[in-house]
Phi, psi and omega in degrees: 000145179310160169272309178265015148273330206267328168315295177340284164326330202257338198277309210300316192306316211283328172314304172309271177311334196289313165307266199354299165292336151282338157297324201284333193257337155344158165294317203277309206278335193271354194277329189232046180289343170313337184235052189281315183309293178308306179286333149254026153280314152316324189275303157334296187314317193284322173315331189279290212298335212260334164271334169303326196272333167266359147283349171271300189284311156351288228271324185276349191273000000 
């Protein structure tokens, strides 16, 4: 595998969680754990766009 898709991914993954666990640990998030699933499907969605997105500037360089 290329080695700076794979930085990308690993960028992308810790980005994911990192929200995640930062929402999940928020006041609002402990408020709303009923909806844990959904916010991390949310979180995923936003990890992808944000790696999509550094392949995008990869690419113009």
């Amino acid at each position: 595998m290329d080695t700076v898709n794979m930085i990308i991914n690993v960028i992308a993954i810790l980005v994911g969680l990192g929200l995640y666990m930062g929402v999940m640990n928020s006041q609002w998030g402990k408020k709303h754990q009923e909806y844990m699933y959904a916010i991390m499907l949310g979180t995923i969605l936003l990890a992808v766009l944000v790696g999509g997105f550094i392949r995008w500037l990869v690419v113009l360089r």
